[in-house]
PyMOL Python script that loads the backbone (N, CA, C, O; Angstrom):
from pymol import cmd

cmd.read_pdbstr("""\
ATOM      1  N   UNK A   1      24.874  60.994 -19.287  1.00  0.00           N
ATOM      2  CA  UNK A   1      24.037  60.555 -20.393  1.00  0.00           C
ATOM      3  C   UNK A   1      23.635  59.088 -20.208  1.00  0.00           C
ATOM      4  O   UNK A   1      22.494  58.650 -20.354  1.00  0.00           O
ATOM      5  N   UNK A   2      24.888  58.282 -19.814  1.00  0.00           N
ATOM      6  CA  UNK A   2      24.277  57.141 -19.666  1.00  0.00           C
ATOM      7  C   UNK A   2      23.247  56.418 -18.583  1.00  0.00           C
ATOM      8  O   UNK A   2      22.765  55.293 -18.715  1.00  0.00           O
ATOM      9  N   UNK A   3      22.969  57.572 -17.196  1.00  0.00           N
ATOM     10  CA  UNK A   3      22.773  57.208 -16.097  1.00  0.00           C
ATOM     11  C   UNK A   3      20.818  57.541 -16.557  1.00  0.00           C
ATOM     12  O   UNK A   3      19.882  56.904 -16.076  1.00  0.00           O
ATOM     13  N   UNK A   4      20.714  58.573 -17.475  1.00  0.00           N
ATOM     14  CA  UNK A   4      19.549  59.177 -18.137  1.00  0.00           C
ATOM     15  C   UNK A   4      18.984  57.672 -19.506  1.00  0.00           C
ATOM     16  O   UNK A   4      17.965  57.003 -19.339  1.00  0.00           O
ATOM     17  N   UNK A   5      19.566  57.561 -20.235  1.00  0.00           N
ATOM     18  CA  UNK A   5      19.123  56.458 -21.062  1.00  0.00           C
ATOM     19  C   UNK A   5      19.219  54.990 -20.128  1.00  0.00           C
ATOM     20  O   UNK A   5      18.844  53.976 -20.716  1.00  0.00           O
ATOM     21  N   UNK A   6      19.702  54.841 -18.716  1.00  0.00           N
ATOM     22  CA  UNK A   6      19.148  53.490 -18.070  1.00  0.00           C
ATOM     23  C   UNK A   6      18.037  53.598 -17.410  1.00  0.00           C
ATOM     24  O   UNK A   6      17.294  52.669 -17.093  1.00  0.00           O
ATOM     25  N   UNK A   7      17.844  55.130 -17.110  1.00  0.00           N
ATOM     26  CA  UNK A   7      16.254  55.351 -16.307  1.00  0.00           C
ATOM     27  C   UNK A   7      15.268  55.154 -17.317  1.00  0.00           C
ATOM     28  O   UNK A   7      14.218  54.695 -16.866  1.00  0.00           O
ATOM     29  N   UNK A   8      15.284  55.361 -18.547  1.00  0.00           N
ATOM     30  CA  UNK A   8      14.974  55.529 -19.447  1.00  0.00           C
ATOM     31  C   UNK A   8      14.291  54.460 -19.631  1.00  0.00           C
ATOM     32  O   UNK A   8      13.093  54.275 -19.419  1.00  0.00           O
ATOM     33  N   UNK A   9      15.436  53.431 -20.214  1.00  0.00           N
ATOM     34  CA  UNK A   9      15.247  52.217 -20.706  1.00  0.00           C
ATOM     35  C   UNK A   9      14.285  51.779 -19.291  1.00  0.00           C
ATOM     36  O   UNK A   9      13.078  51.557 -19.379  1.00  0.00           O
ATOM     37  N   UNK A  10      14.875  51.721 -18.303  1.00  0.00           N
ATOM     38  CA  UNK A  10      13.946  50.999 -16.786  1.00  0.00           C
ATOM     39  C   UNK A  10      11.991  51.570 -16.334  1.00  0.00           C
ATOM     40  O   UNK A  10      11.011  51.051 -15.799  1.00  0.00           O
ATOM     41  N   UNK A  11      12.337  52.842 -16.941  1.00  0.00           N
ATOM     42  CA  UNK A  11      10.693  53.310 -17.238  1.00  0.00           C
ATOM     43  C   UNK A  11      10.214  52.565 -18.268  1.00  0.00           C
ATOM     44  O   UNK A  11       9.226  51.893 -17.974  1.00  0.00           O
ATOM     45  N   UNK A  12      10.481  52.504 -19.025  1.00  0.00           N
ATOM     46  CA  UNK A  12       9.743  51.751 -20.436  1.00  0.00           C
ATOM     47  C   UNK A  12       9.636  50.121 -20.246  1.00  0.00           C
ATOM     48  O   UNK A  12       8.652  49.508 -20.660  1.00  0.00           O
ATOM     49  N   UNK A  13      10.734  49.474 -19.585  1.00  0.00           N
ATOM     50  CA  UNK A  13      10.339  48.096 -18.949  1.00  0.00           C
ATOM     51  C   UNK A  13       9.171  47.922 -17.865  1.00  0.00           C
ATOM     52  O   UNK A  13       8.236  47.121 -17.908  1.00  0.00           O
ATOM     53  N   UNK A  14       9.474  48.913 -16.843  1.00  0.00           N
ATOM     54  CA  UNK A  14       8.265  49.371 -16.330  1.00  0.00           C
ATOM     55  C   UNK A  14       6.070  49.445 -16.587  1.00  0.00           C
ATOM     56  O   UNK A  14       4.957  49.139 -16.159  1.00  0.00           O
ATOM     57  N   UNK A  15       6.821  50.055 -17.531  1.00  0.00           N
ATOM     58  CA  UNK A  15       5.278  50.087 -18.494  1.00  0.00           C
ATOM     59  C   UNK A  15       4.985  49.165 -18.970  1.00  0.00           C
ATOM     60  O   UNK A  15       3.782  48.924 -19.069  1.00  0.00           O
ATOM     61  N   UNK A  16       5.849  48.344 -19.419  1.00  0.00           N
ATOM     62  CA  UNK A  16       5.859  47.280 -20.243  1.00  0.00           C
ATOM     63  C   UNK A  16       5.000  46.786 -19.708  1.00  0.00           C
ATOM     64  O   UNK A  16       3.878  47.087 -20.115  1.00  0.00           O
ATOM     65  N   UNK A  17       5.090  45.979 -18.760  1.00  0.00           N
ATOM     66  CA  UNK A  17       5.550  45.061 -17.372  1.00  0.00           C
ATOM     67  C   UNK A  17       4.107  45.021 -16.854  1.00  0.00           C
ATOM     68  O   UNK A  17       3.559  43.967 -16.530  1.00  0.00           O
ATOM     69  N   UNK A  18       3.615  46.036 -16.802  1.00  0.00           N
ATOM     70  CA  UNK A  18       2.623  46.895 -16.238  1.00  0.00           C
ATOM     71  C   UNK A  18       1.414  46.918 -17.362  1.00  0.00           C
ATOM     72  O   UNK A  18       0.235  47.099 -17.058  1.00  0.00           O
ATOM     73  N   UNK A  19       1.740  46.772 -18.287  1.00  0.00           N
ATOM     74  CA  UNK A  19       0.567  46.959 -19.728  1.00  0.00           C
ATOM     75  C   UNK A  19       0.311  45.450 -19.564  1.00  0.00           C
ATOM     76  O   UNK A  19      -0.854  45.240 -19.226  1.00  0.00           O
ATOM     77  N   UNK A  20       0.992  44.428 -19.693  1.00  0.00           N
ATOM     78  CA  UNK A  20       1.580  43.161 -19.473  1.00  0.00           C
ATOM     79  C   UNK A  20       0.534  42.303 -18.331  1.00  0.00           C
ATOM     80  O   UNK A  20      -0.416  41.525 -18.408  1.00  0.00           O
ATOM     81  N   UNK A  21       1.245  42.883 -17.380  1.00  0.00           N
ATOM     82  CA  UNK A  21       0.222  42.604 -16.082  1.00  0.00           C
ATOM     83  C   UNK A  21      -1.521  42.515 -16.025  1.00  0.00           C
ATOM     84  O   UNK A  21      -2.397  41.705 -15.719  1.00  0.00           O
ATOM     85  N   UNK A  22      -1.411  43.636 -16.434  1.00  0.00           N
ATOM     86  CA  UNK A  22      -2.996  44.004 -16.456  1.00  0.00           C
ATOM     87  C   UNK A  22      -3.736  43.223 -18.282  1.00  0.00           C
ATOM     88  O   UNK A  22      -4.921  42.942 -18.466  1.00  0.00           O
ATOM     89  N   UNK A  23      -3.135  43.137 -18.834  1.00  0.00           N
ATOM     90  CA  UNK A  23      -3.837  42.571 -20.136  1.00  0.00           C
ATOM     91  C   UNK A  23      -3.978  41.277 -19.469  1.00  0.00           C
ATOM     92  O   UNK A  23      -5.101  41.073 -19.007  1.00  0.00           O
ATOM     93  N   UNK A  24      -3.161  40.410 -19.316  1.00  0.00           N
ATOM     94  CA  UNK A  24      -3.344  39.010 -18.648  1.00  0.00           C
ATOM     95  C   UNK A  24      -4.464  38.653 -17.362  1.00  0.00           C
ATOM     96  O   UNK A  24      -5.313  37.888 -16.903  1.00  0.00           O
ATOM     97  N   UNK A  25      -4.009  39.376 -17.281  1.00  0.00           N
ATOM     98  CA  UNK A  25      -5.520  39.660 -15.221  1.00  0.00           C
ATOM     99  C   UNK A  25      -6.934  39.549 -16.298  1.00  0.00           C
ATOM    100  O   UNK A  25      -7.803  38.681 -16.384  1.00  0.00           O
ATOM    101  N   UNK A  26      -6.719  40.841 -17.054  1.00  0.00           N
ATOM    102  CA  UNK A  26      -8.145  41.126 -17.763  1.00  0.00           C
ATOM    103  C   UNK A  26      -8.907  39.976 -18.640  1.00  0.00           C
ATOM    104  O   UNK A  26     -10.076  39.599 -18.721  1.00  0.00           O
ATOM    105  N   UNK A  27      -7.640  39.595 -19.275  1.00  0.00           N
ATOM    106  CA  UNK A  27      -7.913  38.231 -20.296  1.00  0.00           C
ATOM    107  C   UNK A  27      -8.507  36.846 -19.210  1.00  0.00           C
ATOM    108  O   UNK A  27      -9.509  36.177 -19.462  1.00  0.00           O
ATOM    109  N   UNK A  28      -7.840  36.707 -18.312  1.00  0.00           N
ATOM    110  CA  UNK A  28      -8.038  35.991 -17.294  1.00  0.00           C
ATOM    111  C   UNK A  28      -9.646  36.221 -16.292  1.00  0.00           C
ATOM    112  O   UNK A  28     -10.185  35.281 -15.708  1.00  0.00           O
ATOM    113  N   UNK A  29     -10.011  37.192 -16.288  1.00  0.00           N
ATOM    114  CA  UNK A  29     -10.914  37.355 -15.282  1.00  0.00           C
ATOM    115  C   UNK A  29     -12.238  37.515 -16.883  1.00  0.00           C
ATOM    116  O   UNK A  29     -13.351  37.958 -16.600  1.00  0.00           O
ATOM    117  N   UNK A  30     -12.033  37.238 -17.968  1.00  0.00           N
ATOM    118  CA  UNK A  30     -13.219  37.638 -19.295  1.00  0.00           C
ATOM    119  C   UNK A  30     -12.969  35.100 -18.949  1.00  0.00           C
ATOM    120  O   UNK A  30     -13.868  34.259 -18.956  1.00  0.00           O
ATOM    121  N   UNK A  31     -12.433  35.028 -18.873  1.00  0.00           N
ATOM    122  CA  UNK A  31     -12.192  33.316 -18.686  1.00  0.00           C
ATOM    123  C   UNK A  31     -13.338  33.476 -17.876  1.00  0.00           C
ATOM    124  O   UNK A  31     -14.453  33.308 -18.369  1.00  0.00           O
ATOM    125  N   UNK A  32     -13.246  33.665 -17.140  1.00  0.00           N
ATOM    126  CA  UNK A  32     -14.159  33.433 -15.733  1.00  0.00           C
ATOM    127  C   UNK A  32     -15.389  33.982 -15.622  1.00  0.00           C
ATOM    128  O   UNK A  32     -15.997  33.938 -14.553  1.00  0.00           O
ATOM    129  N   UNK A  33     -15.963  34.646 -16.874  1.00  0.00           N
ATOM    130  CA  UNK A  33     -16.952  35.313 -16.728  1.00  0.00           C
ATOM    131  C   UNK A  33     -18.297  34.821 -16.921  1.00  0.00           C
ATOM    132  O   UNK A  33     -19.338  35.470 -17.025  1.00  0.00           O
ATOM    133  N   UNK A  34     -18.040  33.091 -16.965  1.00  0.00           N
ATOM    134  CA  UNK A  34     -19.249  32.413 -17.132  1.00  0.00           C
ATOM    135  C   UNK A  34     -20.049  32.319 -15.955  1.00  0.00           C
ATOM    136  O   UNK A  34     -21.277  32.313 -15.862  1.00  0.00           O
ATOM    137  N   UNK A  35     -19.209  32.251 -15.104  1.00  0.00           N
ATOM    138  CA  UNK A  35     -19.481  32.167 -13.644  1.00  0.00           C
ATOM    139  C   UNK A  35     -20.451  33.128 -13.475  1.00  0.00           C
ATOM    140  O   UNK A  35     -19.973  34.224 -13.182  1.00  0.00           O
ATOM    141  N   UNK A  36     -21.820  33.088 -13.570  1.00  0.00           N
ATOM    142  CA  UNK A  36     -22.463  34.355 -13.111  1.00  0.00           C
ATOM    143  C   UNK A  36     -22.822  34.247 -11.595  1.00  0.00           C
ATOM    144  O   UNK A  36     -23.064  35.306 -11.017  1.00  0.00           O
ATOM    145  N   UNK A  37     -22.889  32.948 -10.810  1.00  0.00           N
ATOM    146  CA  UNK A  37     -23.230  33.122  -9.501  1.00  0.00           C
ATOM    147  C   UNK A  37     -22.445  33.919  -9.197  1.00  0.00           C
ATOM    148  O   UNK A  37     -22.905  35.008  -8.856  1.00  0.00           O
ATOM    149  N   UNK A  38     -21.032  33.752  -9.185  1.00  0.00           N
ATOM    150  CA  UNK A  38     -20.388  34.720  -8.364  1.00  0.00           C
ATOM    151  C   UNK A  38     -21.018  36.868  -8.559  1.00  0.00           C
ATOM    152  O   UNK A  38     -21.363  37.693  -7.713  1.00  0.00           O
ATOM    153  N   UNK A  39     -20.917  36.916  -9.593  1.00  0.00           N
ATOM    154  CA  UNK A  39     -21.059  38.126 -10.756  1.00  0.00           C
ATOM    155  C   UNK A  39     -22.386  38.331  -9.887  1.00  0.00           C
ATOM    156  O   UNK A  39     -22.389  39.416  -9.306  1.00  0.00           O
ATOM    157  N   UNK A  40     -23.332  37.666  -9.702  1.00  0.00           N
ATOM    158  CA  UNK A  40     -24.631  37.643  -9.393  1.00  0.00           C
ATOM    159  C   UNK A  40     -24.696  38.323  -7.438  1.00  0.00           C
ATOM    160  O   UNK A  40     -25.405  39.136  -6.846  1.00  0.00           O
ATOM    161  N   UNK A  41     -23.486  37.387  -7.034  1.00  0.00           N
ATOM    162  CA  UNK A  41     -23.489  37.479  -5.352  1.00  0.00           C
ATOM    163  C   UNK A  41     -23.019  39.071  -5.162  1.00  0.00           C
ATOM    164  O   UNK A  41     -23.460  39.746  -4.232  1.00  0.00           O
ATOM    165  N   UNK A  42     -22.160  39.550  -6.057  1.00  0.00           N
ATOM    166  CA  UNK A  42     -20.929  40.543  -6.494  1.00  0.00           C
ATOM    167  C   UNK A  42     -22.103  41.889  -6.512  1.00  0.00           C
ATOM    168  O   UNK A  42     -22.208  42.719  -5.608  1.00  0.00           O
ATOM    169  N   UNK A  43     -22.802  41.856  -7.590  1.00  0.00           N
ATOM    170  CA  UNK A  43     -24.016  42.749  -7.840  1.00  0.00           C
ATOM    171  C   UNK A  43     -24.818  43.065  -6.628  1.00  0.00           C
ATOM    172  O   UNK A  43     -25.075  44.265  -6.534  1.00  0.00           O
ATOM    173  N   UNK A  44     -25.355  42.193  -5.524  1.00  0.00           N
ATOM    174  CA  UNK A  44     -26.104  41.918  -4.993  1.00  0.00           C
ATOM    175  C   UNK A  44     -25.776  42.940  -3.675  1.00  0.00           C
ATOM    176  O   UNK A  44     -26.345  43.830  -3.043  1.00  0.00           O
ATOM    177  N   UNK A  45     -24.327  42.135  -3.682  1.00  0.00           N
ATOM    178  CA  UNK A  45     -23.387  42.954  -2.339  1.00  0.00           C
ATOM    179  C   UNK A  45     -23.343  44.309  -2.759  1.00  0.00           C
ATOM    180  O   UNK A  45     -23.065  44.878  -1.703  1.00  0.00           O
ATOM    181  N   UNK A  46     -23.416  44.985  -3.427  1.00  0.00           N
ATOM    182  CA  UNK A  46     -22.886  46.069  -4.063  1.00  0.00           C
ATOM    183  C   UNK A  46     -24.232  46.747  -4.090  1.00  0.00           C
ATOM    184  O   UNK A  46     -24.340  47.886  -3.635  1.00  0.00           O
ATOM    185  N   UNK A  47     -24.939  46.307  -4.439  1.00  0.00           N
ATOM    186  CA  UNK A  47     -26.029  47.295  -4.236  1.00  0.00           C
ATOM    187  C   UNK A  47     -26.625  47.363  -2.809  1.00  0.00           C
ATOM    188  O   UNK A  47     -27.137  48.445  -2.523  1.00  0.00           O
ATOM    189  N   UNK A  48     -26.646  46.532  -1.996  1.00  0.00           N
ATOM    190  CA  UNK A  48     -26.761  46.753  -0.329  1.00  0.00           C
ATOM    191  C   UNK A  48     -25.616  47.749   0.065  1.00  0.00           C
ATOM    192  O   UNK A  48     -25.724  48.457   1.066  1.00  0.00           O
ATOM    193  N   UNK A  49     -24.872  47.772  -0.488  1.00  0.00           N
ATOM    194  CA  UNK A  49     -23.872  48.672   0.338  1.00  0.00           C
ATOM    195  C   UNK A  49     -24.333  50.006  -0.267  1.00  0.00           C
ATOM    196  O   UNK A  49     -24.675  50.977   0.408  1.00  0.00           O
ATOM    197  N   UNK A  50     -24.299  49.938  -2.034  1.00  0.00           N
ATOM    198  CA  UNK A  50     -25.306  51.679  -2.119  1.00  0.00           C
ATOM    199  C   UNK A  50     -26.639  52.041  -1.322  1.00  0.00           C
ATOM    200  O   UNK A  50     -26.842  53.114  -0.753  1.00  0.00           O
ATOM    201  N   UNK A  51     -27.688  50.733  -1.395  1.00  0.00           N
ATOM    202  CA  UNK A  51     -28.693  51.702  -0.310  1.00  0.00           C
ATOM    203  C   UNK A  51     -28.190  51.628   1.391  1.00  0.00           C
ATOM    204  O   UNK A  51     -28.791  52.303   2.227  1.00  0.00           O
ATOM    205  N   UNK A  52     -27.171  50.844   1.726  1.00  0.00           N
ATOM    206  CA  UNK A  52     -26.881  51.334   2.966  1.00  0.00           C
ATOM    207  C   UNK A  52     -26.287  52.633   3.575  1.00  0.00           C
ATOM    208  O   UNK A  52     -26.257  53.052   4.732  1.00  0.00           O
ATOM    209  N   UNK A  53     -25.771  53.183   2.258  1.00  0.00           N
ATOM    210  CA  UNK A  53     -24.977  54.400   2.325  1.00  0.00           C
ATOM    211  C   UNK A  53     -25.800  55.427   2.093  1.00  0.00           C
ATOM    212  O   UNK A  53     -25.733  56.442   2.787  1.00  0.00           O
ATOM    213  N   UNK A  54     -26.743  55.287   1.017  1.00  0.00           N
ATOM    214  CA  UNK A  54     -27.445  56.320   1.043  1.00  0.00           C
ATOM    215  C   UNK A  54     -28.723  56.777   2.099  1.00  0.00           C
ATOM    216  O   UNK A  54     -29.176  57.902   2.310  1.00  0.00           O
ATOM    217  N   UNK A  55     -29.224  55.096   2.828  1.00  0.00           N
ATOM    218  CA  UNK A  55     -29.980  55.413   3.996  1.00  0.00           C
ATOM    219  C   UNK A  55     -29.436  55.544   5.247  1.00  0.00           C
ATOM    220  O   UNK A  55     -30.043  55.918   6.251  1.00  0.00           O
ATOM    221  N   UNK A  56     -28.539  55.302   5.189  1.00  0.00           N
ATOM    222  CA  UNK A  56     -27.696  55.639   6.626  1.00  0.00           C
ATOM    223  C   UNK A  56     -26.088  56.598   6.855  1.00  0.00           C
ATOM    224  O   UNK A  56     -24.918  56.319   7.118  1.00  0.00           O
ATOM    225  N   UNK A  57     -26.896  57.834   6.570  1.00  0.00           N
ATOM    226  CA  UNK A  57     -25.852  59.049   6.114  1.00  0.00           C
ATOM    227  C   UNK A  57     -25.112  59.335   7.478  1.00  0.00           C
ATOM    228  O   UNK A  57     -25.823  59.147   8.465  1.00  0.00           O
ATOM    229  N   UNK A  58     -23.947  59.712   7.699  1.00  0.00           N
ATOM    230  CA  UNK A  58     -23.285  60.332   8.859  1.00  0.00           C
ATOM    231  C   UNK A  58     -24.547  60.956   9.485  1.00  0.00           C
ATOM    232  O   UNK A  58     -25.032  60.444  10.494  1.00  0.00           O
ATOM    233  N   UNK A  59     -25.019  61.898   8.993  1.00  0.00           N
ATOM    234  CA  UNK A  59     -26.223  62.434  10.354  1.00  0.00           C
ATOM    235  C   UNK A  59     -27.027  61.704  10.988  1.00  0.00           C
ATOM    236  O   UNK A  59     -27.208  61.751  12.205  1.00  0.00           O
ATOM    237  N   UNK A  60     -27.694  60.808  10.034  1.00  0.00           N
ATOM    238  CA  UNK A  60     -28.745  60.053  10.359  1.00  0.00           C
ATOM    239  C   UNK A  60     -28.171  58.953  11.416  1.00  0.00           C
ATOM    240  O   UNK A  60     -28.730  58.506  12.418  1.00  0.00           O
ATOM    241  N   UNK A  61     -27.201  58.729  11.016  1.00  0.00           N
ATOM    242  CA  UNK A  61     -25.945  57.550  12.354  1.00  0.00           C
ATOM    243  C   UNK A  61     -26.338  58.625  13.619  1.00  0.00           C
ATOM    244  O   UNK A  61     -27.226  58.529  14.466  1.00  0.00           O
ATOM    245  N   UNK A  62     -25.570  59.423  13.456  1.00  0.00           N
ATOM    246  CA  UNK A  62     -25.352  60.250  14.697  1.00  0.00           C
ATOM    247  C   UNK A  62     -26.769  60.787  15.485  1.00  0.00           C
ATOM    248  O   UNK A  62     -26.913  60.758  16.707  1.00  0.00           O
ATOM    249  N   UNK A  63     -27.754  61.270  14.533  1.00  0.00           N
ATOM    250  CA  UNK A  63     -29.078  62.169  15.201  1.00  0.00           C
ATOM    251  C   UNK A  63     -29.827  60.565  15.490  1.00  0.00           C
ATOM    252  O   UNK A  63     -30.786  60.429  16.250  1.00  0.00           O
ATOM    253  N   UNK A  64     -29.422  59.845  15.010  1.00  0.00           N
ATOM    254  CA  UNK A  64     -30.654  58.683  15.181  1.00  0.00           C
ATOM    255  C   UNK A  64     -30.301  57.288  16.069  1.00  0.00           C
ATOM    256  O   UNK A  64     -29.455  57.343  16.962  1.00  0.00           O
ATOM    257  N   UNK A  65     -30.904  56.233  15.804  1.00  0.00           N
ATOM    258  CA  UNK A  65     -30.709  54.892  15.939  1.00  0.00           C
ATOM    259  C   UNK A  65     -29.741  54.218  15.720  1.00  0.00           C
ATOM    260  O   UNK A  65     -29.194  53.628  16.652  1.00  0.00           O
ATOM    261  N   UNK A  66     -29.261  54.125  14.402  1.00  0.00           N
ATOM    262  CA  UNK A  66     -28.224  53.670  14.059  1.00  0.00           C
ATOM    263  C   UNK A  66     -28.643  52.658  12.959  1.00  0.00           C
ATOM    264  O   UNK A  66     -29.416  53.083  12.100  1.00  0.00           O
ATOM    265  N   UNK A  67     -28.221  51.356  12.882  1.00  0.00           N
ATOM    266  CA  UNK A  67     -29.368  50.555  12.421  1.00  0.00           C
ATOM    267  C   UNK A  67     -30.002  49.661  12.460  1.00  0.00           C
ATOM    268  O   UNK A  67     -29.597  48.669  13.067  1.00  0.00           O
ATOM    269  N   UNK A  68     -31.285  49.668  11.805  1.00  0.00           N
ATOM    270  CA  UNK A  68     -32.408  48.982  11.982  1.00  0.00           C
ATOM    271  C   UNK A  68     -32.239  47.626  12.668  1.00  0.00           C
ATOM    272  O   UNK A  68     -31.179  47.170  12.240  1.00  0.00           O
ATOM    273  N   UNK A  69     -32.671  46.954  13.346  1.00  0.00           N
ATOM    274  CA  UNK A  69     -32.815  45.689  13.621  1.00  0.00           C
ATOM    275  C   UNK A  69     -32.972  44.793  11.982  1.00  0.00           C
ATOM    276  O   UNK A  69     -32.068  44.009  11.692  1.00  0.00           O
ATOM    277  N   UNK A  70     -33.680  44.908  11.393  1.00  0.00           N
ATOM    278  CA  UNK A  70     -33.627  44.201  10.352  1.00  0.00           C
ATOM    279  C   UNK A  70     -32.739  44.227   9.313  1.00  0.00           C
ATOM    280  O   UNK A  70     -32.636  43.418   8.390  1.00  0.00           O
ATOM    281  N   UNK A  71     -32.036  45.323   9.556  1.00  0.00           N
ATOM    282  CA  UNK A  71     -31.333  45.038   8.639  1.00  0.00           C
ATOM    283  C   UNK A  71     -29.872  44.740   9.061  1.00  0.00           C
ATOM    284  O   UNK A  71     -28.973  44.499   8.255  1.00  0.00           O
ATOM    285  N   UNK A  72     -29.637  44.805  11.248  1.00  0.00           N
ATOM    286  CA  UNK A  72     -28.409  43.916  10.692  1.00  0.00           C
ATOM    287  C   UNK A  72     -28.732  42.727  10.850  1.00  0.00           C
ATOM    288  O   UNK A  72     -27.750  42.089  11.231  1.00  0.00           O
ATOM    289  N   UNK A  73     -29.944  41.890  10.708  1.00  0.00           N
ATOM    290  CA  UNK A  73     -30.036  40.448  10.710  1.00  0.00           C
ATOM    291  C   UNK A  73     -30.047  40.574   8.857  1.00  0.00           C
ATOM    292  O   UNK A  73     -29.875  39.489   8.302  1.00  0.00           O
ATOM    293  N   UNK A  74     -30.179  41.447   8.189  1.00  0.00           N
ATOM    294  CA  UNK A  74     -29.827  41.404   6.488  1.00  0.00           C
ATOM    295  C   UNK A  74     -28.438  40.774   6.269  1.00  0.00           C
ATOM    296  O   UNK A  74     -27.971  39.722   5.830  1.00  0.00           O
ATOM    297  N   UNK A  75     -27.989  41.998   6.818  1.00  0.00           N
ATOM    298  CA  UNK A  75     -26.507  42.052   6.449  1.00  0.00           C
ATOM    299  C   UNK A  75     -25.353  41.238   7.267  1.00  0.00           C
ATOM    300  O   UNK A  75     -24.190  41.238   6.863  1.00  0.00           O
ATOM    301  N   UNK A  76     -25.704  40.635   8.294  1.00  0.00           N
ATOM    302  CA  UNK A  76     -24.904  39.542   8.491  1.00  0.00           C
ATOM    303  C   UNK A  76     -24.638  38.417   8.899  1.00  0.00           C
ATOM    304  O   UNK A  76     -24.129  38.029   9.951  1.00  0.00           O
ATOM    305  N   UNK A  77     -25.237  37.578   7.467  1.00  0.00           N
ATOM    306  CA  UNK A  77     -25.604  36.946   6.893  1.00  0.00           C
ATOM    307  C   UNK A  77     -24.282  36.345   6.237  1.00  0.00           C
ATOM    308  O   UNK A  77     -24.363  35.451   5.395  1.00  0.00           O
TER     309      UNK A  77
END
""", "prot")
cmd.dss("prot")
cmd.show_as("cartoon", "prot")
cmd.util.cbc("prot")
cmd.orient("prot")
């Protein structure tokens, strides 16, 4: 019984710990949210990587070229 109410108790510190963690990060990173350059660079990257994925599918790698000249002078950068 007692070996069951210390797992017990050690799951629920656990969570704690863990609810804890992440409220502070979150509270912490809403601080920082003035910063839009970054937010801005963040967006930017993120959507090059969706149209890179969607124009350059496993087949199209393989049956084709690979990619474009222009766009790896885009991307690395």
């Amino acid at each position: 019984m007692g070996v069951v109410l210390v797992f017990l108790v050690a799951l629920v510190a656990t969570i704690a710990g863990a609810t804890l963690f992440l409220v502070r990060r979150e509270r912490a990173r809403r601080r920082w949210a003035g910063e839009t350059e970054g937010l801005s660079v963040e967006q930017h990257r993120t959507a090059q990587a969706a149209r890179m994925r969607s124009t350059y599918t496993s087949v199209a790698v393989h049956n084709g070229h690979g990619l474009y000249t222009d766009d790896l002078h885009e991307y690395h950068h």
